[in-house]
N, C-alpha and C positions, 0 to 999 in steps of 0.2 A: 766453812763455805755455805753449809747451811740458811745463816743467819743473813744472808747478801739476798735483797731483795729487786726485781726491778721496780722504780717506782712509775714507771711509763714515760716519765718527766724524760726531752730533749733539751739541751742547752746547744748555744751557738760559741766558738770559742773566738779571739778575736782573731785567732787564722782562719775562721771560717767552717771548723771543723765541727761537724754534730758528734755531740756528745752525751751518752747513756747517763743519767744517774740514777745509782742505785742507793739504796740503805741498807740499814741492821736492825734486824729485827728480830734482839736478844732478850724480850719481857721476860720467859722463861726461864733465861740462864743470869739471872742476876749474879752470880756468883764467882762465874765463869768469866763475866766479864769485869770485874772488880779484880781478879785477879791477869786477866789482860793490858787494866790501867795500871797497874802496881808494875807489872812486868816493864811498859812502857815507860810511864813516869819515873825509873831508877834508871833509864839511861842517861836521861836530863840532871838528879837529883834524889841521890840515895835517900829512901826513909828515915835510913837514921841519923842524917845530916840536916833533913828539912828544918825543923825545929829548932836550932843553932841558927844555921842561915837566913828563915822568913825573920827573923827580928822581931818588931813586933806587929806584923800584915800578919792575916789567917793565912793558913795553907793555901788554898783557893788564891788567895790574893797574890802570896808570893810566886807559883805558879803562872797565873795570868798574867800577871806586870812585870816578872823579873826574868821567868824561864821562856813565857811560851807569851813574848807581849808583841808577837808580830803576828796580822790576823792570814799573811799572804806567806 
């Protein structure tokens, strides 16, 4: 919780709703949060499946295009 920052920034939603955004602001814990993404990214697509599965796309690519290719 830390790491959750306000950014002051308001958004308008299109029900009208104001809306907070905040960010993360984890420079320090680079570590911490590479181990967040791994945690994340194995409910999409186990580690040690990815390399089998991407084909021949990078990681990155398979990920973006195949796992996670919808931006909403």
């Amino acid at each position: 919780m830390k790491w959750l920052v306000d950014t002051g920034e308001r958004i308008m939603t299109a029900e009208g709703n104001d809306v907070e955004v905040w960010g993360v602001s984890h420079a320090k814990y680079e570590a911490v949060l590479a181990a967040w993404a791994k945690h994340f990214r194995n409910h999409y697509c186990l580690n040690a499946e990815i390399d089998f599965l991407r084909s021949r796309l990078t990681r990155l690519g398979y990920l973006a295009n195949i796992k996670f290719s919808c931006n909403t």
